[in-house]
Structure formats: C-alpha cells, structure tokens
MARMIFI-581552 format. One record per atom (N, C-alpha, C): atom name; residue number from 1; x, y, z. Coordinates in steps of 0.1 Angstrom, whole numbers, padded with zeros to 4 digits. Atoms other than C-alpha are relative to their C-alpha. Example, Ala and Ser with C-alpha at 12.3 -4.5 7.8 and 13.67 -1.06 7.14 Angstrom:
2
@atomo=N&num=1&xx=0009&yy=-0012&zz=0000
@atomo=CA&num=1&xx=0123&yy=-0045&zz=0078
@atomo=C&num=1&xx=0009&yy=0012&zz=0000
@atomo=N&num=2&xx=-0009&yy=-0011&zz=0000
@atomo=CA&num=2&xx=0137&yy=-0011&zz=0071
@atomo=C&num=2&xx=-0008&yy=0011&zz=0008
! end
This chain:
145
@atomo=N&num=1&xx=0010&yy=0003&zz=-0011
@atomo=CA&num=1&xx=3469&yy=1040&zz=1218
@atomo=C&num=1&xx=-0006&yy=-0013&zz=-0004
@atomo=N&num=2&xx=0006&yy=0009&zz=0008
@atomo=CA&num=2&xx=3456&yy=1008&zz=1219
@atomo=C&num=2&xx=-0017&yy=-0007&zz=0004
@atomo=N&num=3&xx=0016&yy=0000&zz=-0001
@atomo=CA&num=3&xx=3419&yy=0995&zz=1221
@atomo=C&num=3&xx=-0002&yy=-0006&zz=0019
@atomo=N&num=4&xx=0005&yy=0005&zz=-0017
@atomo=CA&num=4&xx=3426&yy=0977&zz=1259
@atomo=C&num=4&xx=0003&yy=0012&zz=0007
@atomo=N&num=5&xx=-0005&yy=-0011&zz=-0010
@atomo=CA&num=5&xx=3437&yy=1015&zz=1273
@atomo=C&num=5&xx=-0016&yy=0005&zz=-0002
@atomo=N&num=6&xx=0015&yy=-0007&zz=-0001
@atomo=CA&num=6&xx=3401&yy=1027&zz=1261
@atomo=C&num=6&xx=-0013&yy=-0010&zz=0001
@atomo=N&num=7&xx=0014&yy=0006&zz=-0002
@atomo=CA&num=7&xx=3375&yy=0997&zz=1263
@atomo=C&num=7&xx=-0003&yy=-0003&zz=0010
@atomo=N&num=8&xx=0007&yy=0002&zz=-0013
@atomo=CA&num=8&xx=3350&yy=0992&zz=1293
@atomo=C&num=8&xx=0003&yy=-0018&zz=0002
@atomo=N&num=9&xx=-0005&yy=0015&zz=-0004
@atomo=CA&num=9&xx=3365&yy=0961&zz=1310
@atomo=C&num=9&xx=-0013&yy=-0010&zz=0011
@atomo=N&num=10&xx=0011&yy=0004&zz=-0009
@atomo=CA&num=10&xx=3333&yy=0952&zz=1335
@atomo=C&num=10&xx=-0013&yy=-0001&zz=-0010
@atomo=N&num=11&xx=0011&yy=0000&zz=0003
@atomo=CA&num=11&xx=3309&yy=0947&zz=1310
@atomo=C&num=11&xx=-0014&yy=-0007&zz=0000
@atomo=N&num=12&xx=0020&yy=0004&zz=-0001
@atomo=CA&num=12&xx=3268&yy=0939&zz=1315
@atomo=C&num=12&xx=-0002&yy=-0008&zz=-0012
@atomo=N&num=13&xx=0003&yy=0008&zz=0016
@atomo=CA&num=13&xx=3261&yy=0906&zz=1293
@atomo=C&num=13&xx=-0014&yy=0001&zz=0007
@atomo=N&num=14&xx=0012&yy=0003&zz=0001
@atomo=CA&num=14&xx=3230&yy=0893&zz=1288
@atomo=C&num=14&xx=0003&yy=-0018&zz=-0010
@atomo=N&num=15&xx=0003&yy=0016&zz=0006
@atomo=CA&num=15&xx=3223&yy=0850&zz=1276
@atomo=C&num=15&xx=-0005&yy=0004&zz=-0011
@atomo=N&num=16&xx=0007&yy=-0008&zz=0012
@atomo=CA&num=16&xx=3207&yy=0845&zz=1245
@atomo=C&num=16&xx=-0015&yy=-0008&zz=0002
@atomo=N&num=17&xx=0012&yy=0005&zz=-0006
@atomo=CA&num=17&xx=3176&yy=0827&zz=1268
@atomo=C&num=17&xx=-0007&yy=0009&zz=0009
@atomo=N&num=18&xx=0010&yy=-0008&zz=-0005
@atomo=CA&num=18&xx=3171&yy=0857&zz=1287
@atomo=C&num=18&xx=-0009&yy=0005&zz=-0004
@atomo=N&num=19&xx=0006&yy=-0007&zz=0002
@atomo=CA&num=19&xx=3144&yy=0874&zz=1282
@atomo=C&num=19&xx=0001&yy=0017&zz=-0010
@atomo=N&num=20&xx=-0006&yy=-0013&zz=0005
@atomo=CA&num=20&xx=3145&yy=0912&zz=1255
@atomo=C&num=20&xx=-0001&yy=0009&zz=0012
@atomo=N&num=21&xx=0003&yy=-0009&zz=-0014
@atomo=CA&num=21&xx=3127&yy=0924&zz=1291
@atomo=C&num=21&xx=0011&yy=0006&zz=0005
@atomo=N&num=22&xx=-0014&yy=-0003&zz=-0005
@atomo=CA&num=22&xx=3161&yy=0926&zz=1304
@atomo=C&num=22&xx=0016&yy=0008&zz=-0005
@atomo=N&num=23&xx=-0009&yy=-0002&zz=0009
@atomo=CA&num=23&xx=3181&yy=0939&zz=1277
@atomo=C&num=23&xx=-0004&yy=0021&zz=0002
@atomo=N&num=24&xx=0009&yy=-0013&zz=0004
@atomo=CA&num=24&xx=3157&yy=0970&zz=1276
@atomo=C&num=24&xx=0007&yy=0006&zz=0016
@atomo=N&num=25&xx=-0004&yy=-0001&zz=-0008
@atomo=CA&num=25&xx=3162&yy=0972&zz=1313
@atomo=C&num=25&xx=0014&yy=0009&zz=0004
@atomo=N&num=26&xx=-0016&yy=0003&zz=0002
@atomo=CA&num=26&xx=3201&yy=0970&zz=1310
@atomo=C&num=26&xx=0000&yy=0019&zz=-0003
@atomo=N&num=27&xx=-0005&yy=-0016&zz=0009
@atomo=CA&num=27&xx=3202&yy=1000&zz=1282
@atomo=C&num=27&xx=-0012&yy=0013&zz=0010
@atomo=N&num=28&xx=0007&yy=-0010&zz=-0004
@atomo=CA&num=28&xx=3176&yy=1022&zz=1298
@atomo=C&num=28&xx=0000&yy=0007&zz=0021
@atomo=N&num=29&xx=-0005&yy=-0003&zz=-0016
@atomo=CA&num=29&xx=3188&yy=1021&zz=1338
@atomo=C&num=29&xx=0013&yy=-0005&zz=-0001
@atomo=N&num=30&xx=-0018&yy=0000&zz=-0001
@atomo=CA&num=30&xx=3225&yy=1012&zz=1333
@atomo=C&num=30&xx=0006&yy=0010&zz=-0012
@atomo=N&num=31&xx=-0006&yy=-0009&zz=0004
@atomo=CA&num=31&xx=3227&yy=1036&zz=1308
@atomo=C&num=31&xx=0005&yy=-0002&zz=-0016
@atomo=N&num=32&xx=-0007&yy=0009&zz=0015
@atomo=CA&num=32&xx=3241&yy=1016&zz=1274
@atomo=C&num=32&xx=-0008&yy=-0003&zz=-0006
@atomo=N&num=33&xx=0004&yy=0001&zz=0011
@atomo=CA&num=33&xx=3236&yy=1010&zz=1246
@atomo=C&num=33&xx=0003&yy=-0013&zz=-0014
@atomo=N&num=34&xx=-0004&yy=0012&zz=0010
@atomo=CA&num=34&xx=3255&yy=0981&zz=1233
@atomo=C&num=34&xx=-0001&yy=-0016&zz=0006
@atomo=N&num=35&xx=0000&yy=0014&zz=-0010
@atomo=CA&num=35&xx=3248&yy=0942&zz=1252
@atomo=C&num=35&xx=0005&yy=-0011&zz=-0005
@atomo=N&num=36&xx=-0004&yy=0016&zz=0008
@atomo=CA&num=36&xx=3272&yy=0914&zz=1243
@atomo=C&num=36&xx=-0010&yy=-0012&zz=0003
@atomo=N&num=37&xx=0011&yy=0010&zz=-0003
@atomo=CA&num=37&xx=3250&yy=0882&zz=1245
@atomo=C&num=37&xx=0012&yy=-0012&zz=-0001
@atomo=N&num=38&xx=-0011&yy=0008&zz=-0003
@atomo=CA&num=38&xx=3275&yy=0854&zz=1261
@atomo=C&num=38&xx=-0008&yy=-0014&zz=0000
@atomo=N&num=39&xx=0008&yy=0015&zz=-0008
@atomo=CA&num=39&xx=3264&yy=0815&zz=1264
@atomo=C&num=39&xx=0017&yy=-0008&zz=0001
@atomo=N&num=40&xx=-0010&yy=0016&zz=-0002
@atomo=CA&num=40&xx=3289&yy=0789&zz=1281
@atomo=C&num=40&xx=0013&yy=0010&zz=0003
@atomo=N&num=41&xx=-0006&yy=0001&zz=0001
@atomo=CA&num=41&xx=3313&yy=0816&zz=1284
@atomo=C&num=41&xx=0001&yy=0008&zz=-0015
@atomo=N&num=42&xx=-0008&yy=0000&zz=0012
@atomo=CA&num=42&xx=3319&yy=0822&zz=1247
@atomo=C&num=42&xx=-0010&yy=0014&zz=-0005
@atomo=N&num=43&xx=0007&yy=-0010&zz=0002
@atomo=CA&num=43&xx=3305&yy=0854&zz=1232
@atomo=C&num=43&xx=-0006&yy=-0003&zz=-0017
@atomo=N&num=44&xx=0011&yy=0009&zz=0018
@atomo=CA&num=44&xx=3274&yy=0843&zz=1202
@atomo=C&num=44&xx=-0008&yy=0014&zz=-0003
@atomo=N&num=45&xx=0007&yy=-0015&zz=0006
@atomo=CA&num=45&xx=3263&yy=0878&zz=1198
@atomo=C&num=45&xx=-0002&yy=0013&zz=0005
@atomo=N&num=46&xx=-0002&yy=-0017&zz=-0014
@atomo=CA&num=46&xx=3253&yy=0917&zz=1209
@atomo=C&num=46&xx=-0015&yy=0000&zz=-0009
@atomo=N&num=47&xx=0009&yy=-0009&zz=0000
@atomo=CA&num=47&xx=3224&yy=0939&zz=1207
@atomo=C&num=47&xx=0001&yy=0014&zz=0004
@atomo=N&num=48&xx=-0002&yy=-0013&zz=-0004
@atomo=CA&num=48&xx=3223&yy=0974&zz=1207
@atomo=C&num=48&xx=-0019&yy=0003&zz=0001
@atomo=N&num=49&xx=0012&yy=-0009&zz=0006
@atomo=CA&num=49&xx=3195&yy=1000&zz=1212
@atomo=C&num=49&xx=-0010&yy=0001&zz=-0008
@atomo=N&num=50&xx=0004&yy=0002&zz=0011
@atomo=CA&num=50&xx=3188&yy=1004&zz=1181
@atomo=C&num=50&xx=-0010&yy=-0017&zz=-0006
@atomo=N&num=51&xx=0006&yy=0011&zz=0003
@atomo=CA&num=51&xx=3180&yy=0964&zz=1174
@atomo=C&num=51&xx=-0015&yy=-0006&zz=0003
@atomo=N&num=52&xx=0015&yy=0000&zz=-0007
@atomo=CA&num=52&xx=3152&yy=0968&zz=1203
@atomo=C&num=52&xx=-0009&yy=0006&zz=-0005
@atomo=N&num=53&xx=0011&yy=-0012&zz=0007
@atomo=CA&num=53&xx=3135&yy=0996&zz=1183
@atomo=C&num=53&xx=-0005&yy=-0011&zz=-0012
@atomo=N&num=54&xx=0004&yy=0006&zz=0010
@atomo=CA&num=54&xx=3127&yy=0967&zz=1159
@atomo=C&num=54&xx=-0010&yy=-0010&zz=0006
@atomo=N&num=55&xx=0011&yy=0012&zz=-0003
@atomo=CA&num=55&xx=3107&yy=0943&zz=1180
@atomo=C&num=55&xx=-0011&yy=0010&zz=0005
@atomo=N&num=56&xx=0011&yy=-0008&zz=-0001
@atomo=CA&num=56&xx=3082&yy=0971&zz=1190
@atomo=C&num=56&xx=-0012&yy=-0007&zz=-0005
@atomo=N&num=57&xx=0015&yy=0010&zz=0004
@atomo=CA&num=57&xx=3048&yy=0945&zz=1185
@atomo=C&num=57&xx=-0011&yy=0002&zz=0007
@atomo=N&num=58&xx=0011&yy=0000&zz=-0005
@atomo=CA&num=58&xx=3017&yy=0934&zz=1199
@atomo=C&num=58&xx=0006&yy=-0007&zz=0014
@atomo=N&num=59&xx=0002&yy=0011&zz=-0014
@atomo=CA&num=59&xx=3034&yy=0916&zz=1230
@atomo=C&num=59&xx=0009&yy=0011&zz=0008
@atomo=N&num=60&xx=-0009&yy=-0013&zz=-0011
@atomo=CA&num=60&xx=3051&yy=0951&zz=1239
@atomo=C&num=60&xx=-0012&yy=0006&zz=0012
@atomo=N&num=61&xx=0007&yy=-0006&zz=-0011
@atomo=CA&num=61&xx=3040&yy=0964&zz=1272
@atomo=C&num=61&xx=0005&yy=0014&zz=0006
@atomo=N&num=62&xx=-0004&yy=-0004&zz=-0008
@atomo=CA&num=62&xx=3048&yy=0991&zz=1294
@atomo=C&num=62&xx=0003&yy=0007&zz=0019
@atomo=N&num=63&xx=0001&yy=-0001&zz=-0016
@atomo=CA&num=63&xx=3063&yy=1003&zz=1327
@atomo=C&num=63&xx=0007&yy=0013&zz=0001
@atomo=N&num=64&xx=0000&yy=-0015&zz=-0004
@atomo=CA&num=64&xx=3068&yy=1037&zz=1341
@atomo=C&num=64&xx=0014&yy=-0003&zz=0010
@atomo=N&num=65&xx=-0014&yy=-0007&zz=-0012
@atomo=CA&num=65&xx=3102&yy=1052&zz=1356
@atomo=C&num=65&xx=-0001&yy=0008&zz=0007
@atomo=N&num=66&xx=0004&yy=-0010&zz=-0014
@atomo=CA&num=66&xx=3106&yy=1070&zz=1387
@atomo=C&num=66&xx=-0001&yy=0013&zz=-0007
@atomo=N&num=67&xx=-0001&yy=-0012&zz=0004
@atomo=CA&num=67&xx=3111&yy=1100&zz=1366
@atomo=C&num=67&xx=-0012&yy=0002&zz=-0014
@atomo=N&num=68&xx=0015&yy=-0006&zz=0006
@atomo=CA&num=68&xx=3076&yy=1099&zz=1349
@atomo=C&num=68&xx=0003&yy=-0007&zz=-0019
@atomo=N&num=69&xx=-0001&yy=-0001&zz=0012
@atomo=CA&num=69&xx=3087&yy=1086&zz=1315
@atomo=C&num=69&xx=-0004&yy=-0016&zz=0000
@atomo=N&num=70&xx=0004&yy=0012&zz=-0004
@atomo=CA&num=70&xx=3076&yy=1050&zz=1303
@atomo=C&num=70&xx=0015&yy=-0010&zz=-0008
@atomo=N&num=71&xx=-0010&yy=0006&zz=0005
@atomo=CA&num=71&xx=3101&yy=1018&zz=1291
@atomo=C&num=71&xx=-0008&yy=-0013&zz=-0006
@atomo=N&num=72&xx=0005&yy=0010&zz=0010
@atomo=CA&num=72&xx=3090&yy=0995&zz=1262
@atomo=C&num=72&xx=0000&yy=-0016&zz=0008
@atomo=N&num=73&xx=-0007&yy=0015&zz=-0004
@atomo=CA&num=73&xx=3093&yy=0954&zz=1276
@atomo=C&num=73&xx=-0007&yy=-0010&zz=-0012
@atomo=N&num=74&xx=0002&yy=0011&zz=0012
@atomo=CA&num=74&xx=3095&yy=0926&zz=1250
@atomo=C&num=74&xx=-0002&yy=-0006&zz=0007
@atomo=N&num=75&xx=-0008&yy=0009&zz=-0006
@atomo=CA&num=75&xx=3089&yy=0894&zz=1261
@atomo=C&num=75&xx=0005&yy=-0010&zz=-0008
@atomo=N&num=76&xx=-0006&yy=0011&zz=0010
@atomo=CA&num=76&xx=3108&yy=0873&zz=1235
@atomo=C&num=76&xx=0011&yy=-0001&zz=0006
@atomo=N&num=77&xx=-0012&yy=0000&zz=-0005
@atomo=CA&num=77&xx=3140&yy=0859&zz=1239
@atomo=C&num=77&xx=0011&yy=0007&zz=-0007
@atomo=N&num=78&xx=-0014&yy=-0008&zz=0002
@atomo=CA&num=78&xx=3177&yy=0873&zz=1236
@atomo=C&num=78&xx=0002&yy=-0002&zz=-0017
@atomo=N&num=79&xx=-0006&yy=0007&zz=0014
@atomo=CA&num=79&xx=3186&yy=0848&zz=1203
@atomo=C&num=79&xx=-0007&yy=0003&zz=-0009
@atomo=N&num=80&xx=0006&yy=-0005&zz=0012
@atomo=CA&num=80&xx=3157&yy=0859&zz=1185
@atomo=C&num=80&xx=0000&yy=0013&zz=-0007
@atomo=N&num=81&xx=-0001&yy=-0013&zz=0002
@atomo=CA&num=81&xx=3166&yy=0892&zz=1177
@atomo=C&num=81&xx=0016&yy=0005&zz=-0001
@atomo=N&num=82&xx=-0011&yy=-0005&zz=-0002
@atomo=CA&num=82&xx=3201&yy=0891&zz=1186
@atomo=C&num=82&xx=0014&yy=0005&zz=-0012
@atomo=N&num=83&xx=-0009&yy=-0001&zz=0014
@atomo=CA&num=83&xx=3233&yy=0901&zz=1158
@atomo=C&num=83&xx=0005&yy=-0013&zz=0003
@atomo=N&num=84&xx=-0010&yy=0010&zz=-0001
@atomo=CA&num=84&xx=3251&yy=0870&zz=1152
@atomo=C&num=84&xx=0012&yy=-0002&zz=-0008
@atomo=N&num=85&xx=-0009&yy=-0001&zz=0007
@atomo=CA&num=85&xx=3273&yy=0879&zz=1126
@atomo=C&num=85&xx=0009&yy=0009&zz=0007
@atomo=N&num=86&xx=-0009&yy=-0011&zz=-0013
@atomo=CA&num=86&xx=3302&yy=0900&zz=1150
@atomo=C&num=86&xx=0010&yy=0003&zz=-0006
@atomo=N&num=87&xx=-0009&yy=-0008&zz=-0001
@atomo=CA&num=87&xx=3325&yy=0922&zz=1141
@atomo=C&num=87&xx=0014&yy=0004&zz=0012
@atomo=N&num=88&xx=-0012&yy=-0009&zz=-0012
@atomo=CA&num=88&xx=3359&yy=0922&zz=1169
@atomo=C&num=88&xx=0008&yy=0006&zz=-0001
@atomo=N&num=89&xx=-0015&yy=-0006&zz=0005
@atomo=CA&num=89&xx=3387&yy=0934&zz=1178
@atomo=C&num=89&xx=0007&yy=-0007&zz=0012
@atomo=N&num=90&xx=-0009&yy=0005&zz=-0013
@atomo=CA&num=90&xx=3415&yy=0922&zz=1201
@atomo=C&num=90&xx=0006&yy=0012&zz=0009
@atomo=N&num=91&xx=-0006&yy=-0007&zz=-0004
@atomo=CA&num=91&xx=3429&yy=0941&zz=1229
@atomo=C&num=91&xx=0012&yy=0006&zz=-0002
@atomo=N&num=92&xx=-0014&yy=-0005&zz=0010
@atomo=CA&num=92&xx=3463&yy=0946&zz=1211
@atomo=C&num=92&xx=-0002&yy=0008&zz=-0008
@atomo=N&num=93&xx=-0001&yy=-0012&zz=0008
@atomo=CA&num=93&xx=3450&yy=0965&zz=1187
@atomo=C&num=93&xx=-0002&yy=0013&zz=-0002
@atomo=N&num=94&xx=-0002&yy=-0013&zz=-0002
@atomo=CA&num=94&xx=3455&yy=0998&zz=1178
@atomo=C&num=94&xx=-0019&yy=0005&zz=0003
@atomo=N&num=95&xx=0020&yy=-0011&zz=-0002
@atomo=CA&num=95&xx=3418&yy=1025&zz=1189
@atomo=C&num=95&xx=-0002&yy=0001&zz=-0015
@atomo=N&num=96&xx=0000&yy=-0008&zz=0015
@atomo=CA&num=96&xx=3426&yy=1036&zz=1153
@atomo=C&num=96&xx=-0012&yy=-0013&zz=-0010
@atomo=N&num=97&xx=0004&yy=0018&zz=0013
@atomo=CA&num=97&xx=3418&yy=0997&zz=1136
@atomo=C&num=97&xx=-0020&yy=0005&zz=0003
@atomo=N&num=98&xx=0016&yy=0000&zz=-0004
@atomo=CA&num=98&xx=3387&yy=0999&zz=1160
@atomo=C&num=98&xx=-0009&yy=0012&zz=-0008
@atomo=N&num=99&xx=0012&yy=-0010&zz=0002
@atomo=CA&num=99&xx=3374&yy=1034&zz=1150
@atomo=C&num=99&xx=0000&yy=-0003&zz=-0020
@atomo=N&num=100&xx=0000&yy=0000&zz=0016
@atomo=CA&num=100&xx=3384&yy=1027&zz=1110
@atomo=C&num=100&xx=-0017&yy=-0012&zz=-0004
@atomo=N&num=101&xx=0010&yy=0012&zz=-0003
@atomo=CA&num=101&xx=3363&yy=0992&zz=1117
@atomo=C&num=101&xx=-0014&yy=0006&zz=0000
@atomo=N&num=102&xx=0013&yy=-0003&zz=0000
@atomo=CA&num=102&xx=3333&yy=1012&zz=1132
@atomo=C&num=102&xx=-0002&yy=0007&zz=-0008
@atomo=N&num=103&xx=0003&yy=-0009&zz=0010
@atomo=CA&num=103&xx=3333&yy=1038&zz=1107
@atomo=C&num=103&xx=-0005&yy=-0007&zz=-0014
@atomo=N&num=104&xx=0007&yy=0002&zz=0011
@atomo=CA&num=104&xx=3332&yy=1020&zz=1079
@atomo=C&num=104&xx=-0009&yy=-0013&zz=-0004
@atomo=N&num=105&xx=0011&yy=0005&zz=-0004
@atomo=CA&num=105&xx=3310&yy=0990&zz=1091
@atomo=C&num=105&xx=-0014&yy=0006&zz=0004
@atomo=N&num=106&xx=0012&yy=-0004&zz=-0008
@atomo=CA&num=106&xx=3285&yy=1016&zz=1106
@atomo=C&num=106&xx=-0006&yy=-0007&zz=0012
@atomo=N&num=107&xx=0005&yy=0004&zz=-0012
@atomo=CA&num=107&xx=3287&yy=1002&zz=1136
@atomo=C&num=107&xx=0002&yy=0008&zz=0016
@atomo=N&num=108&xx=-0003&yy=-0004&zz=-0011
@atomo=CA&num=108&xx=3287&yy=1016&zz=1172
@atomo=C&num=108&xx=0009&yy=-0002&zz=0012
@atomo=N&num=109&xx=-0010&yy=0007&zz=-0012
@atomo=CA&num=109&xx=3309&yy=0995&zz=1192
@atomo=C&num=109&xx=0007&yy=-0019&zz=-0007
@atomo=N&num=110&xx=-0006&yy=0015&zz=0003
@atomo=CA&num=110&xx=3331&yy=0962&zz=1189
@atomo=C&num=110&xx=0007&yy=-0006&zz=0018
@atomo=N&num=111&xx=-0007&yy=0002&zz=-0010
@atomo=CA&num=111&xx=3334&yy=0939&zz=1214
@atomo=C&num=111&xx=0010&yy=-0005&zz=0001
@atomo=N&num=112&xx=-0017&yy=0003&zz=-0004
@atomo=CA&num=112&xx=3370&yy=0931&zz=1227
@atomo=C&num=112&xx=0000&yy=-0017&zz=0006
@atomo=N&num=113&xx=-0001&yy=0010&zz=-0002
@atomo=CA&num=113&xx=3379&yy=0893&zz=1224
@atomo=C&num=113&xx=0012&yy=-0004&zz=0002
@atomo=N&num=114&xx=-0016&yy=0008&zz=0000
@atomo=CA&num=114&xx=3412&yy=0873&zz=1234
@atomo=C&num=114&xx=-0003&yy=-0012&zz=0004
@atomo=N&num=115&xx=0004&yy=0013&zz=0004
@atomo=CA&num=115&xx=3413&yy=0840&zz=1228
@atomo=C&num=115&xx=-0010&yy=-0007&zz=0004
@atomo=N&num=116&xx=0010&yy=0003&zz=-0003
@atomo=CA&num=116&xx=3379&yy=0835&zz=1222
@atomo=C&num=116&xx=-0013&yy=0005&zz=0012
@atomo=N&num=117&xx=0006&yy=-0006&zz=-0008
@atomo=CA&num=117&xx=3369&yy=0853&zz=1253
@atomo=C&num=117&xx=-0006&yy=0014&zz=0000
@atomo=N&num=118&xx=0001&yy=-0017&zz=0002
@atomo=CA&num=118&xx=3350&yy=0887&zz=1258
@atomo=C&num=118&xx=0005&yy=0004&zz=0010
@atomo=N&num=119&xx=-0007&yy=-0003&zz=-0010
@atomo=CA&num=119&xx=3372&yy=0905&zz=1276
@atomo=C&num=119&xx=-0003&yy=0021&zz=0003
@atomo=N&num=120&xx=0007&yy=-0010&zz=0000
@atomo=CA&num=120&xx=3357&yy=0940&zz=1270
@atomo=C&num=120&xx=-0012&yy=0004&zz=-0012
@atomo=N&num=121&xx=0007&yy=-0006&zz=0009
@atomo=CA&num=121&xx=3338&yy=0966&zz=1250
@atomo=C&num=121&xx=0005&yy=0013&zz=-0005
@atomo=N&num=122&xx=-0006&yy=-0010&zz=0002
@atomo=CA&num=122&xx=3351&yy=0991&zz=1231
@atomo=C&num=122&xx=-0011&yy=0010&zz=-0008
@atomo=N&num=123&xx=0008&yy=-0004&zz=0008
@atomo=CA&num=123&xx=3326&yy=1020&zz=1213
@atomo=C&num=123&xx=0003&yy=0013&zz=-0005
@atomo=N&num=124&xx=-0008&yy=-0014&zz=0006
@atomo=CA&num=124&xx=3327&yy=1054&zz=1192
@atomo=C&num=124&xx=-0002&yy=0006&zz=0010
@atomo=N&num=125&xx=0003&yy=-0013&zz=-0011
@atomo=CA&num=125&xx=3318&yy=1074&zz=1224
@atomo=C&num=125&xx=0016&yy=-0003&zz=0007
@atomo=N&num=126&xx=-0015&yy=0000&zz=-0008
@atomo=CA&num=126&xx=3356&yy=1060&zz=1243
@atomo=C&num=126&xx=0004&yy=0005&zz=-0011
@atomo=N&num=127&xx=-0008&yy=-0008&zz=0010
@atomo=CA&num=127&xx=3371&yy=1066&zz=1210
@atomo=C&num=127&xx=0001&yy=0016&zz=-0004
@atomo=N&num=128&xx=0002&yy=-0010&zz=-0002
@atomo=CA&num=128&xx=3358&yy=1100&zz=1210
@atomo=C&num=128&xx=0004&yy=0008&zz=0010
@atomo=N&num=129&xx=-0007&yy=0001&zz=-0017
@atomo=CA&num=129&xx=3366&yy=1104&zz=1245
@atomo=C&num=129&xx=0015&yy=0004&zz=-0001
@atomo=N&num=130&xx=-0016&yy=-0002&zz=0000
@atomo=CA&num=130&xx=3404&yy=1102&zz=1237
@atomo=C&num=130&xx=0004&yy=0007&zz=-0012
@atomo=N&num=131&xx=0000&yy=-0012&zz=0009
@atomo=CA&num=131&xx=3398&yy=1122&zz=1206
@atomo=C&num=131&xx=0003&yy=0013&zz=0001
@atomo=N&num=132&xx=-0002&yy=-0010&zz=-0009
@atomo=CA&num=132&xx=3390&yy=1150&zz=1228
@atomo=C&num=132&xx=0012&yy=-0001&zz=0006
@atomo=N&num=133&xx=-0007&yy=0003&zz=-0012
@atomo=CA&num=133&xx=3413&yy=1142&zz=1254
@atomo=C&num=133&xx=0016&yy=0005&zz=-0013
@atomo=N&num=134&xx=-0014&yy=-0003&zz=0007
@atomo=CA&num=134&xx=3445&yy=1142&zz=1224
@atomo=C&num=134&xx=-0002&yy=0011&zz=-0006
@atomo=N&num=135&xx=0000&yy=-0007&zz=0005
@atomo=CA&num=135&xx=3433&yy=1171&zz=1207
@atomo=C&num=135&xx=0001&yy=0012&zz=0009
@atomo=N&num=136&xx=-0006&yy=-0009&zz=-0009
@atomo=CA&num=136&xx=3437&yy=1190&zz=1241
@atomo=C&num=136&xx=0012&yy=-0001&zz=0005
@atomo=N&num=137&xx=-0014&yy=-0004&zz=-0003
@atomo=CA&num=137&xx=3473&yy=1182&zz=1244
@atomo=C&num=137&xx=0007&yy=0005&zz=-0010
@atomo=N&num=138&xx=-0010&yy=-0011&zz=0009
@atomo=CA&num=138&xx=3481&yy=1194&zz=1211
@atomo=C&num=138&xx=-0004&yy=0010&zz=-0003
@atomo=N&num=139&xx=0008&yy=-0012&zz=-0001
@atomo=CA&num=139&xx=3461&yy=1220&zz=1214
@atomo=C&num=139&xx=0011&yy=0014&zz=0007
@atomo=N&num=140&xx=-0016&yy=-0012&zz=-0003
@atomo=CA&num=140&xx=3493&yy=1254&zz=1208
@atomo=C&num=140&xx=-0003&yy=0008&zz=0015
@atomo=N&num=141&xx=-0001&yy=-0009&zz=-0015
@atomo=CA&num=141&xx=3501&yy=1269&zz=1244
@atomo=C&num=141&xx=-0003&yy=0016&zz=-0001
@atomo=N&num=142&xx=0004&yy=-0014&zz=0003
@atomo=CA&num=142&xx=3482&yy=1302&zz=1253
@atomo=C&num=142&xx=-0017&yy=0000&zz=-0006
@atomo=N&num=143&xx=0011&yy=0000&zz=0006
@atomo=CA&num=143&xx=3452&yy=1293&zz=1226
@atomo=C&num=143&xx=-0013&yy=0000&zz=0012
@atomo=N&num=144&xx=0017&yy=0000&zz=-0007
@atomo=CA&num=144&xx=3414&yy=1298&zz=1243
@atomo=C&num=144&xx=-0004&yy=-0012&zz=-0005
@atomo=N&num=145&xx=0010&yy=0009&zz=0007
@atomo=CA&num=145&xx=3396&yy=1269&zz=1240
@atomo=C&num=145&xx=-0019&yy=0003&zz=0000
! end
C-alpha cells in the first residue's frame, strides 16, 4: 500500500504571516490536528496541536463555542512558532516507510511532497485506519469479532 492511497489530498494550509488565531481555529472547528504552513507555493513548515499548547501567554484570549466550551486565540504569527525542520515523504512510497518514519521520529503525521510541492498529508490515524481495515480481511472466516 502506498502513502498516496491513504493521505488526505485537500489539505487546510495556513502562511507563515497568518495569524496562530487561525491555526487554533483550523484544529478546533475543522477538526485537525496537523497544519502545513505553505509560502509562494512551497511548503516551509507545519504545526500541530500540540505546538499551540506552547504559546499559551499573556496575549492569549478567549472565545466561546456554540457548544459552551471556550478556544485559546494567540495573536502571534504562524513563523514564530512554526516546525521548520520537516520530515516527508513522497507519494510513492510505501504507508509502511511513513508509519516506520512516524514511529520512530515521534511524530504524528508527514506531509506528502512531489517535486517540491505539498501534495497531501499523511498521519498515524489513516495509517491506523488501514491497519484496521487489513486486519479485517485476514481476519480466519467464521471468527467473532
């Protein structure tokens, strides 16, 4: 299997001039967790989750969701905070490279470049995803799951 049959091909960037306001945004009403940071086109870095739980300061504010709970907003920008050292992978290669990659990086996701471009995102939740998915087709005929 290879990393372009499982990575999210539509993925939500973020500049590295926007705003963290927006990043927070991103992961906490679209759902995610990982945000490439693109300038010009060319992919200069990501942010996860996790990275936002570090600027938590004195210029944090908040704002309340429909569903009663509240959401942190930074207002610094993207680059100050961002990873810049990146970890990819190409869509050719095997899920296997990717999950060996995130495992023993301790990372969450890699995003998917071809030449030079980001062309997706790949993370341990897809790789999991077809984890499951293969372990119910060889899963012996008859067995209860």
């Amino acid at each position: 299997m290879k990393v372009k049959e499982l990575m999210t091909k539509d993925v939500l960037t973020v500049s590295p001039l926007d705003k963290i306001d927006r990043v927070f945004f991103l992961i906490n009403f679209e759902n995610i967790r990982h945000v490439p940071v693109v300038d010009k086109g060319k992919l200069v870095g990501m942010l996860s989750d996790r990275d936002l739980k570090k600027v938590l300061g004195p210029t944090k504010k908040m704002v309340e969701k429909s569903d009663g709970t509240t959401v942190t907003i930074v207002s610094r920008q993207v680059r100050t905070l961002m990873t810049r050292k990146l970890v990819t992978i190409e869509p050719e290669q095997r899920a296997a490279d990717a999950a060996a990659i995130m495992a023993k990086k301790k990372i969450g996701a890699l995003p998917v470049v071809h030449k030079e471009k980001l062309v997706g995102i790949i993370t341990a939740t897809d790789i999991l995803k077809a984890f499951v998915q293969l372990c119910n087709l060889l899963e012996p005929y008859g067995k209860a799951k």
